[in-house]
N, C-alpha and C positions, 0 to 999 in steps of 0.2 A: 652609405657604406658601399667601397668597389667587390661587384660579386666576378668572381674570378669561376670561370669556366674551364675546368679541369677533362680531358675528353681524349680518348683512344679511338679508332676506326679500321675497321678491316673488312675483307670481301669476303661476301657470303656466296658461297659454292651452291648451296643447295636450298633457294630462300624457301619454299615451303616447309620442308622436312626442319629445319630451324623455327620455322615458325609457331610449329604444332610442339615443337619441343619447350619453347617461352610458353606456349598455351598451357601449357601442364605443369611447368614450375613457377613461375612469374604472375604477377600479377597486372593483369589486362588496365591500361591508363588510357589509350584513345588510338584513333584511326587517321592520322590525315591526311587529306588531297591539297596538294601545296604545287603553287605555282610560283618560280623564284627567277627573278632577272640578278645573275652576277656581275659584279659590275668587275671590268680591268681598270687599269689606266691604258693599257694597250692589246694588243693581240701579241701572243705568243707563243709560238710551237714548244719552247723549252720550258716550261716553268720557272726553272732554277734560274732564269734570267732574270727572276721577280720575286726570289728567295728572301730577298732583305727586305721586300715590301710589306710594314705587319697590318695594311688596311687593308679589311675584308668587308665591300660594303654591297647590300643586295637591300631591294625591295621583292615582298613577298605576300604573295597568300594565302592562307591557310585556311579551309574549312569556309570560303568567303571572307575572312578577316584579316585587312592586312596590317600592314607594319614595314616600317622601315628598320632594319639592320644591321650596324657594322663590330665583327669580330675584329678587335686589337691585340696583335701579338704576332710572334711566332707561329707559323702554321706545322706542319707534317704529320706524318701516320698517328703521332699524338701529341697533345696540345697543351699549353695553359693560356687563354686568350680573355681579355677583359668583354662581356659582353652587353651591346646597349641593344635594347628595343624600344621603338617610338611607334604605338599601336597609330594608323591614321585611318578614315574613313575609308573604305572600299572603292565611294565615288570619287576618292582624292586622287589612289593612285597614277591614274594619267597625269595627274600634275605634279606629283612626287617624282615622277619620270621627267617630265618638262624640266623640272629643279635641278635634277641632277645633269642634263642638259646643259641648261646654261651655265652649271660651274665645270663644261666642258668632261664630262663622266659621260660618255657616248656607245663604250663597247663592254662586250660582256658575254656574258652565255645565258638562254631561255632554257630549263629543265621543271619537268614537270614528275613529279613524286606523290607515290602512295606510299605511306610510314603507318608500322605497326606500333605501338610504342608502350613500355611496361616498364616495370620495377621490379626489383631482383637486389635482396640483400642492400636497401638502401642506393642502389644504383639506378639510375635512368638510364633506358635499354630501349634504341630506337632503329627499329628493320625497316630500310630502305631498297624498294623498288625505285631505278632508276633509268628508263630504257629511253636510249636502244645501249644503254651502255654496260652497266652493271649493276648487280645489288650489292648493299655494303651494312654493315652495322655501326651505329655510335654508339657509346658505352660512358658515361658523363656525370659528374658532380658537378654542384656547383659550391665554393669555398667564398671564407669573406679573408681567411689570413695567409698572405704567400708563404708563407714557413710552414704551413700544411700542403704546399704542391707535391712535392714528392713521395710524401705519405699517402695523399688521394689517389696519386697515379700509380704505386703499388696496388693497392687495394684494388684499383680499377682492374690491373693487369690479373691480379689472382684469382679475380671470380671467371674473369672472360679467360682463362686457363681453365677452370675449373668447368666451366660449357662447351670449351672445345671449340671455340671463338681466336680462331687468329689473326693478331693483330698487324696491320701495314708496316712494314718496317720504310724509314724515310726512302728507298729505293724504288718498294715497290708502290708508293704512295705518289709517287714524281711520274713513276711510270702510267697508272689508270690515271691520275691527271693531264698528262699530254695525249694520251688516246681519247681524252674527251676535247682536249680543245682544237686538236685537228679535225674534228666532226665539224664540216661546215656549216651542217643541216641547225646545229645548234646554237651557233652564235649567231651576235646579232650588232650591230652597228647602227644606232640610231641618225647619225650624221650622215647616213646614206640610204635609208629607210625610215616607216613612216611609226610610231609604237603602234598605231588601231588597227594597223594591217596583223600585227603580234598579237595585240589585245583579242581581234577578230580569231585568230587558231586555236587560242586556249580560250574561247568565251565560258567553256564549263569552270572555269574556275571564278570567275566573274559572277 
């Protein structure tokens, strides 16, 4: 059965005081330290240049555990995107890198995240630290029938109204997107660099 990922995102202003707020109404589901290679097909100052493109593919880790990832669909401030995960060994990743490699998948962006993550009225509710750039929140179901997207995505929107949670409109979603991939510091080009020298920066998540 295709599970369909139904998911809103918007920027948190104030992530502690947000956070002690989920502490007191929501219920506490996990902590993670996540290290994620995004992959392009190219580098791009404008996003919107890669608006039509619905492959989202990353390798990541979480908590030590990684996985390979790719989001299909549509992207923007909110979403319905088909989502695969392929858990692999931790000691694979370099070679999951190398893979992607040679099917010429070379550039991309390194970010590294601490996520608060809870539940709230049936909702998964994920607070993102993400520096040097921003903090953000996801707000997410996951459905098995596309004739319920729009109804999930209501319901998403009503609660994160009801927290006081605003959501990205596709404008301002294009815009903290191209402020992160002008950050040189972040991206990474494997066809001109080496990954263990990457592997070497973020070894705490290793």
């Amino acid at each position: 059965m295709v599970k369909i990922e139904v998911e809103v995102r918007g920027e948190l202003q104030n992530f502690d005081k947000q956070l002690e707020e989920f502490r007191k109404k929501a219920k506490f589901i996990s902590e993670k330290d996540r290290f994620s290679m995004i992959y392009f097909r190219k580098h791009v100052d404008d996003v919107e240049e890669v608006k039509d493109d619905p492959v989202d593919l990353r390798i990541r880790i979480t908590n030590k555990k990684a996985e390979i990832v790719m989001k299909y669909g549509k992207w923007g401030g909110s979403d319905q995107r088909h989502e695969i995960s392929i858990p692999i060994d931790k000691e694979k990743f370099d070679e999951a890198v190398q893979l992607f490699k040679y099917l010429d998948w070379n550039k991309g962006q390194k970010l590294a995240t601490k996520t608060f993550v809870f539940e709230y009225k049936g909702i998964e509710f994920a607070l993102v630290k993400c520096p040097p750039h921003y903090n953000y929140f996801e707000a997410e179901k996951i459905i098995e029938n596309k004739k319920d997207i729009e109804k999930t995505k209501e319901e998403i929107e009503q609660v994160c109204n009801e927290l006081g949670l605003k959501i990205f409109s596709y404008e301002d979603f294009v815009k903290i997107l191209n402020k992160m991939n002008r950050d040189k510091s972040t991206l990474f080009d494997l066809s001109k660099e080496d990954f263990s020298d990457i592997q070497k920066a973020f070894k705490d998540f290793f």
